[in-house]
Each structure stands twice: as C-alpha cells, then as structure tokens.
N, C-alpha and C positions, 0 to 999 in steps of 0.2 A: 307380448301383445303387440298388437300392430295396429295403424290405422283408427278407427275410431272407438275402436275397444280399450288403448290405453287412458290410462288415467291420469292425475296429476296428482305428485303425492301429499301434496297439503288438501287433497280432498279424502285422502284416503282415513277411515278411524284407525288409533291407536295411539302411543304414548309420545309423538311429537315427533320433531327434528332428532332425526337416529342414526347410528354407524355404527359398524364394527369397529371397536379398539384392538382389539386385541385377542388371541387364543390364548387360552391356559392350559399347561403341559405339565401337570404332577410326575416330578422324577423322586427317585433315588438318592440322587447326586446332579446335582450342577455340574460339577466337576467332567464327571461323565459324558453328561447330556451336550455341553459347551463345543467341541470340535464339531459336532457333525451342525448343529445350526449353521456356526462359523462356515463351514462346508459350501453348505448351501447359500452361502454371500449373505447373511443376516452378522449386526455389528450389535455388538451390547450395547447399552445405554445406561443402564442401573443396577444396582446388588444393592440390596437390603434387607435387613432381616425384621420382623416385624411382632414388636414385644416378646420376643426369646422365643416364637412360636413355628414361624413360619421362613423361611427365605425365598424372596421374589425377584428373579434374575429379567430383566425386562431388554427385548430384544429388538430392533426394527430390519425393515427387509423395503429398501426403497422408503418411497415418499406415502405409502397407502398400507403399507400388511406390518404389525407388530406380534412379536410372539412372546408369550410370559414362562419364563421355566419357574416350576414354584415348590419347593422343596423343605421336606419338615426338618423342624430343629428339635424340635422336644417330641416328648413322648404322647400318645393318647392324643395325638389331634384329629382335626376332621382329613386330614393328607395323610396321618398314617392309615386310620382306617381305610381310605379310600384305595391306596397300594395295595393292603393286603389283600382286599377282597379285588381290587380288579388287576393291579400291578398298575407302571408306569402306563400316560395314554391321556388321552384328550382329560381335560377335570372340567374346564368351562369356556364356556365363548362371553366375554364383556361386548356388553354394548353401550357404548357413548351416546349419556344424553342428557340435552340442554337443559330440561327441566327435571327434575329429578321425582318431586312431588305431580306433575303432570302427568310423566313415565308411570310412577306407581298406580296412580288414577287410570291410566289408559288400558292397560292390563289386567287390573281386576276388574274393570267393566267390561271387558270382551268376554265373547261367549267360547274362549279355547279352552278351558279348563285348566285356565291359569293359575297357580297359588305363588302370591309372594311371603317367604317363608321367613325373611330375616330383614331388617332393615337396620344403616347403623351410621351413624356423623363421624368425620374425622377433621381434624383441621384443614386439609386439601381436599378432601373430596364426601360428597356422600355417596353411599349403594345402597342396592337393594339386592336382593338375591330372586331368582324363580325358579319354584322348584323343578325339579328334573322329573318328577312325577307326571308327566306331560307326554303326550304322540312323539314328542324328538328324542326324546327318553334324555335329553339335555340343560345342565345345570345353567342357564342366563343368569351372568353378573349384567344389574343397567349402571352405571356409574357416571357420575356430575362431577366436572373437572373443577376445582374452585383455583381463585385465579393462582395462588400461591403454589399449585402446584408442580410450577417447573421449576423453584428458586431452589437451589441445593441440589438437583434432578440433574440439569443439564438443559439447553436450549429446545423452546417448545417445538422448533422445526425437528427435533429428533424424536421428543417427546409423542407430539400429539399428530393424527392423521392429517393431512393437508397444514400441517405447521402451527395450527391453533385451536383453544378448547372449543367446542363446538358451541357451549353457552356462552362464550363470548363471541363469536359470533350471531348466537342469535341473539343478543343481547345488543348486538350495533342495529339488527336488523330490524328492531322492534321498540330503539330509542323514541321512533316518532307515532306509536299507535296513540299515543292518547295526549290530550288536551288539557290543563289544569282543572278547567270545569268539568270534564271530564273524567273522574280518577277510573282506572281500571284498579284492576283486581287481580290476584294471582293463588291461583289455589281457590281454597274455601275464602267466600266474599265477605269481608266485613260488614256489619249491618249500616243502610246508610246513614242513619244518623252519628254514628262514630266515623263514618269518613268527611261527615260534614264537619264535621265538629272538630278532626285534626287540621282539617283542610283551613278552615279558620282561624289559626293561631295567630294572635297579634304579634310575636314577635317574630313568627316567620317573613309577616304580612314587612312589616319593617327592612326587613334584608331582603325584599323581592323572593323570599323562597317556596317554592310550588309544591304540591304534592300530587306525582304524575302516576303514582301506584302503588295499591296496599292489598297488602291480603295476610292469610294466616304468618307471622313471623317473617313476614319479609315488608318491605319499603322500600320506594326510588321516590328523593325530592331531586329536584335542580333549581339553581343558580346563575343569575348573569353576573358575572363580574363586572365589578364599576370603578373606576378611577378613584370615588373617595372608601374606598375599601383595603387601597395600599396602606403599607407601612411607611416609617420614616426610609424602609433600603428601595423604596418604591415599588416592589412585592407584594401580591395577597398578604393578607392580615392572617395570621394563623386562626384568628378569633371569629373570622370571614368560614375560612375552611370549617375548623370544627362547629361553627353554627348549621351548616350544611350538611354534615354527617350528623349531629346529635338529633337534627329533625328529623332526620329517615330512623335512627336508632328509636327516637321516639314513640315517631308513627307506629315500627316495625312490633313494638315491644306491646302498644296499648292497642293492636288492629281488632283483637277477639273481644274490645268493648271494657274489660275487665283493666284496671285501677292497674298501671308501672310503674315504678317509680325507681328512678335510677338510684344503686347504691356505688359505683365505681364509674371513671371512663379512665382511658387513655388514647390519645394520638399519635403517629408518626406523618411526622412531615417529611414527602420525600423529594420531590418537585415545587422548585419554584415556579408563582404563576404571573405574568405580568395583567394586573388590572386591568388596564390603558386596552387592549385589546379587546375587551367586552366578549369574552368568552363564555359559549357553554359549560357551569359545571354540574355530574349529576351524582349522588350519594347512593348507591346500592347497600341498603341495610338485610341481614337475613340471620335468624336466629340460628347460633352453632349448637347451642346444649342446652337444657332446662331440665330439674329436679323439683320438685316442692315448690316451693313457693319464690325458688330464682331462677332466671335465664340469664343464657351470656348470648351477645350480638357481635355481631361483624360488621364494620362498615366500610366502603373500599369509595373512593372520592376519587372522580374523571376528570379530568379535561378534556372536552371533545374537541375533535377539528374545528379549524374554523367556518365551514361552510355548514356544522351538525344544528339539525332543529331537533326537538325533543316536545313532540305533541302541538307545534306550533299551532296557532288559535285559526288560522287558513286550513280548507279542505284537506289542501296537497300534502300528502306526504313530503318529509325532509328528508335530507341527507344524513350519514353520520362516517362517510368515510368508509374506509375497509376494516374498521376495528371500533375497540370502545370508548380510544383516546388515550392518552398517557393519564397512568393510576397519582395521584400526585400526592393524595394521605391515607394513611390506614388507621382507621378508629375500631379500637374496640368498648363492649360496654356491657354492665351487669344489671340488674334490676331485680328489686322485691316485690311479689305482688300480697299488698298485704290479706 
C-alpha cells in the first residue's frame, strides 16, 4: 500500500505485537539436513532433544531469519507421522508473541477460520498451535519467549529476532500505561471490587507498593526504593525485594476473586540494588501451572533505569529506557485454593 491507503499496525485487529521467529523444517536426520543450511551461511545456535521425543536443531541466518531443523527421536510421534505421509519439508512457521493469551484471543475472534488446536506452558516459554486446517493449508506455532529463555541457550542476540524477546520489549514499552489509581487489566478483567480490594492492602500500603496491573493469573506491583530499606551492607533489604514479589504473587494468584492462599515460596537474589538511589522496582507475577485446587507462580523483580516512570500519576507518558531493567530476583510461589 501506498499513500493514504496504508495503515498503522497497532490499528490493525489481531493477536498483538508479532514476528516471525522462526521456520520449522521436519527432517530425517540433522545429521543430513546440517551442511546444506551451513551452505547457505546459516550458523547453529542450539540441539536439544525434547523429552526423548523430538530433537530441535535451531539455526540463525543474520540479525532477522532463524531456521528450526526438528527431527524425531522416538517412535509414533506427530514428526514421524508427518514424514511418512509428506516426507522432509516445511512442518511449521512460529510466530513471536508478546502476549500469548492476547495472541490466542486475537485469532479465535477473527473471522479466518482459525482453530487453535493445542495450547501448552513450559518453563521458558508458552504456545499455542493453529491448525493447518486453514486457506494456507499451514501449521502456525505463536510462542511467548519468557525471560529465562536464553540462559543455557546462548546469548539472546543469537537467540531472538532483532536481539530480544519481543515481550520484553513490549513490556518496557507499556511499563507506563497505567497509573496506581488506575489498575489495568490483562487478559480477562478482574471484577472491580477484587482489584479494589488488592489494591488496598495495608501492608503493601506500608512499603509504598502499588498495584499497576491484574488480570487472570498474571500481576505487575512496583516499588520505590528508599534509604531506610537498606541492610546493615547498605543494599536493598531482601525482605524489601520479596515483599515486592509476594505482592504481585499475591495479587496474580487471588485476581479470579476466589480465596489463595499460599502453601510455598522461594527467592533468588541476583542483583544487588542500592536504596540511596530511589529506584524504580517492578514485580511481573504470572501463573506457570495449575491443577486442582493448586497453582505454581512466577515472579521475575526489575530494576528499571533510572530515568523509568511506571504509570506515573501526570498525563505524560514515562520512559523505561530500551529494555525492562536489570532482573535482580526470581520468586517462585505455590498456593491452595481451598
């Protein structure tokens, strides 16, 4: 399109901020497939095999195009089937995206004849699948990078398209949409009176900690660091940090209204953070798994730049820098709903 016929693509419908990741190329053999990509100036990056089932050979070609060789290991899988009846050959195109539950939302409300036929959590990443049953006659992986997924991988500039997961990107990009008094929502909305009602906790209210956004199984609180928050090494207080992650865990766990109650947590401290500077911190909480009547959480604790606002209570948009800030703790958490 040209001239006044294009459009802009955050006005366009559909499942969000999107990119290609990746093609998927069902072989044979790796073994085989490997010289001619190499050929073609494409450099490995990963081999892994994936619960005895599958082996996923992951390739890039420049700063923009990745290519996946994906090769069975065991017997009766969905890649032998798929050889026999077509042989080696395209299997799927992934597509990268920041919301994952957004993504799913956006496609089954379009009117293409879209079925999403599988959806599934992993520790790094979640997907969805669409089925192939479609006009492209093509299988779409959408896939949500989580941040852990370039640690054991290899560096994200190899990893991921333009050097970084795209939700973390859009995750700097959207630190400042909302306001305390304000909470947004992500996903299906909580009812307001359970956002009021988190929103209000007196011991949040105590540590200055906000709640900037809730929705089904996920939370963001943040945090100003303060001077009397140090330790005796003059560092954030660990008890500072984990109160900032257990809030979003909180929030994240009780957002459907219905009774959590935590039965586990633990912390890693990875970053130290100096008070004295009165720094942005913000807590991204979001459910990894749930059965019965327990869920497990994830909670991943920021230090933003120092110039990042996070919903500040003025009109204007804030900054948050080119990224989300250095990760400084990892909280994980369990909970009963009784």
């Amino acid at each position: 399109m040209t001239g006044d016929d294009s459009e802009d693509y955050d006005d366009r419908e559909g499942p969000g901020p999107v990119r290609v990741d990746h093609v998927g190329i069902a072989v044979e053999s790796v073994e085989a497939a490997d010289p001619v990509l190499r050929a073609l100036g494409c450099e490995q990056v990963t081999d892994e095999t994936v619960e005895g089932r599958f082996r996923w050979v992951y390739y890039r070609l420049g700063d923009a195009s990745r290519i996946e060789l994906v090769e069975p290991v065991a017997e009766d899988t969905f890649l032998t089937a798929f050889l026999a009846a077509n042989g080696p050959g395209l299997h799927h195109v992934t597509l990268e995206v920041a919301d994952i539950d957004a993504a799913v939302a956006g496609v089954e409300a379009a009117d293409a004849g879209l079925e999403v036929v599988d959806r599934a959590t992993f520790e790094d990443w979640h997907e969805a699948f669409v089925s192939p049953r479609n006009p492209t006659g093509t299988l779409f992986q959408l896939i949500e990078h989580r941040e852990g997924f370039s640690e054991g991988r290899g560096p994200p500039a190899a990893l991921f398209v333009s050097g970084e997961r795209l939700a973390a990107r859009s995750t700097a990009e959207s630190l400042d949409a909302t306001a305390p008094d304000e909470v947004a929502t992500a996903g299906e909305p909580a009812a307001a009176e359970v956002r009021e009602r988190i929103a209000a906790d007196p011991f949040c209210a105590r540590f200055g900690i906000d709640l900037v956004a809730l929705g089904e199984g996920r939370a963001r609180t943040r945090m100003r660091a303060a001077p009397w928050m140090a330790n005796f090494h003059g560092t954030l207080h660990g008890a500072a940090a984990y109160a900032l992650a257990d809030s979003a865990f909180a929030a994240a766990s009780n957002a459907a209204g219905d009774t959590a109650v935590a039965l586990e947590t633990n912390v890693s401290y990875l970053e130290g953070v100096d008070p004295a500077e009165a720094r942005l911190l913000v807590a991204d909480a979001e459910r990894v798994h749930e059965r019965g009547s327990t869920a497990a959480y994830r909670v991943d604790v920021w230090l933003l730049p120092e110039d990042a606002t996070v919903g500040d209570d003025d009109s204007e948009a804030g900054t948050v820098g080119n990224g989300p800030g250095v990760r400084v703790a990892a909280f994980r958490g369990r909970v009963y709903r009784p």
